[in-house]
C-alpha positions as CSV (number, residue, x, y, z in Angstrom):
1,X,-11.7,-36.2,25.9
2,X,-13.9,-34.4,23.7
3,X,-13.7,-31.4,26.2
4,X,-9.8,-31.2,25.3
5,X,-9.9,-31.8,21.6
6,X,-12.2,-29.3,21.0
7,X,-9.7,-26.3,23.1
8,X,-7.1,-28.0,21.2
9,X,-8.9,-26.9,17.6
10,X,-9.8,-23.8,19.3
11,X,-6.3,-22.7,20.3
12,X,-5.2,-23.5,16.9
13,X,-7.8,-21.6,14.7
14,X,-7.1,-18.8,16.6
15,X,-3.1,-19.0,16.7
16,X,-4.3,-19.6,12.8
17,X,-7.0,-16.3,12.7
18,X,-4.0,-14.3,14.7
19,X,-1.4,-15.1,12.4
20,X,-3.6,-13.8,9.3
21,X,-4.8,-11.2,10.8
22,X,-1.1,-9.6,12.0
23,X,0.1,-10.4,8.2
24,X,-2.9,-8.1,7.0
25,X,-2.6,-5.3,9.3
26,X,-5.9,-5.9,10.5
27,X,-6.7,-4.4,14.5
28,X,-9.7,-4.7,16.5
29,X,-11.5,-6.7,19.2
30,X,-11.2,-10.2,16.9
31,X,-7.4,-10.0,16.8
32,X,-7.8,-9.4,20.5
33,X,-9.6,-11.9,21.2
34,X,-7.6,-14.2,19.2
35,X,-4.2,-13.5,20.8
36,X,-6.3,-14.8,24.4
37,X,-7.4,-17.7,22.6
38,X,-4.2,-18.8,21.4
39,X,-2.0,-17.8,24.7
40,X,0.9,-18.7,24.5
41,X,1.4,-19.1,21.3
42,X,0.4,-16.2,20.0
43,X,2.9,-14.2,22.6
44,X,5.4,-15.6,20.0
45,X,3.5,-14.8,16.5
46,X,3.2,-11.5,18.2
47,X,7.5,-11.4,18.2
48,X,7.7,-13.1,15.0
49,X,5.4,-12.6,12.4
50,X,5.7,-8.6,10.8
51,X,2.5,-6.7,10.8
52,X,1.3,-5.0,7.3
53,X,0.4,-1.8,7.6
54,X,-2.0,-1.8,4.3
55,X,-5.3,-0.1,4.3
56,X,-8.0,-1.8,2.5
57,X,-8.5,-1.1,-1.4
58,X,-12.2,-0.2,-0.6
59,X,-11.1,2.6,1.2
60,X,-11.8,5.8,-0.1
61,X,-8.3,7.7,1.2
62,X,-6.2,4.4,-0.1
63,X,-7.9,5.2,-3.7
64,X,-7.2,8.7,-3.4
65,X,-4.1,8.3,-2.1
66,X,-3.2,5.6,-5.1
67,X,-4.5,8.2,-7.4
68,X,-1.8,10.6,-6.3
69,X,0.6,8.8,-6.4
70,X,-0.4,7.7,-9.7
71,X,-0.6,11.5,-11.1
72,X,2.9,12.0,-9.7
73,X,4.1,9.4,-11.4
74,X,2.9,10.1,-15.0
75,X,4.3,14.0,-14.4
76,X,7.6,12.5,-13.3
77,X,7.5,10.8,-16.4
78,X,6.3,14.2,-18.2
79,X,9.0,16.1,-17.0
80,X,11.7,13.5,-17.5
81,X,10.7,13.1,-20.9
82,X,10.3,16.6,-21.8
83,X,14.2,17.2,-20.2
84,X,15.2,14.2,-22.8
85,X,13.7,16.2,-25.8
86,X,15.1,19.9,-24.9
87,X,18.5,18.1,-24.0
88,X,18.5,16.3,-27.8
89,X,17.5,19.3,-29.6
90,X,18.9,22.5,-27.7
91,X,18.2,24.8,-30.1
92,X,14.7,24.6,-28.9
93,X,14.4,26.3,-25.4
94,X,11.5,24.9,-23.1
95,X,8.4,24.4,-25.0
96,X,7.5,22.2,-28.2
97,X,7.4,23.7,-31.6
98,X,3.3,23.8,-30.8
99,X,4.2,26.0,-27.8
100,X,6.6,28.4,-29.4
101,X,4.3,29.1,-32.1
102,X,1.3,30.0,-30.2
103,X,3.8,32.0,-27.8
104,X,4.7,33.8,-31.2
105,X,1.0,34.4,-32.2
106,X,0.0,35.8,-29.1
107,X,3.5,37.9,-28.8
């Protein structure tokens, strides 16, 4: 009795650690070894359940790659401002009354 209890709490923690582990994108031997643990189960988590594909914040290409994004963002937002000025004053050309001075200075 004890024997079958304790495969029963098995073959739930790891339909449980399977579940989790699918939902974070994680790979490796545990999620292996989970999916054995919880056969059958798990065959249908597998069909049901939609993997992340997220990389961990710790990584050092996910921060890089957040910090691009982050930079193309703000010059999007450079760029779509700068189109808002010219496009309100057109008498102005490209650059900022800063610009066109210094332009003028060096000229």
């Amino acid at each position: 009795m004890l024997q079958e209890l304790l495969a029963g709490l098995v073959w739930i923690t790891a339909n449980v650690a399977y579940g989790a582990m699918v939902r974070k994108g994680q790979r490796g031997l545990r999620r292996f070894a989970a999916f054995c643990l919880g056969w059958p189960f798990t065959l249908v988590s597998f069909f049901v359940i939609k993997p992340t594909r997220r990389v961990p914040e710790t990584d050092a290409r996910y921060a890089l790659q957040t910090e691009l994004e982050e930079e193309r963002d703000l010059l999007l937002e450079i760029r779509r401002d700068r189109a808002r000025r010219i496009s309100q004053h057109p008498s102005s050309e490209d650059g900022t009354p800063e610009e066109d001075r210094i332009l003028e200075e060096q000229g």
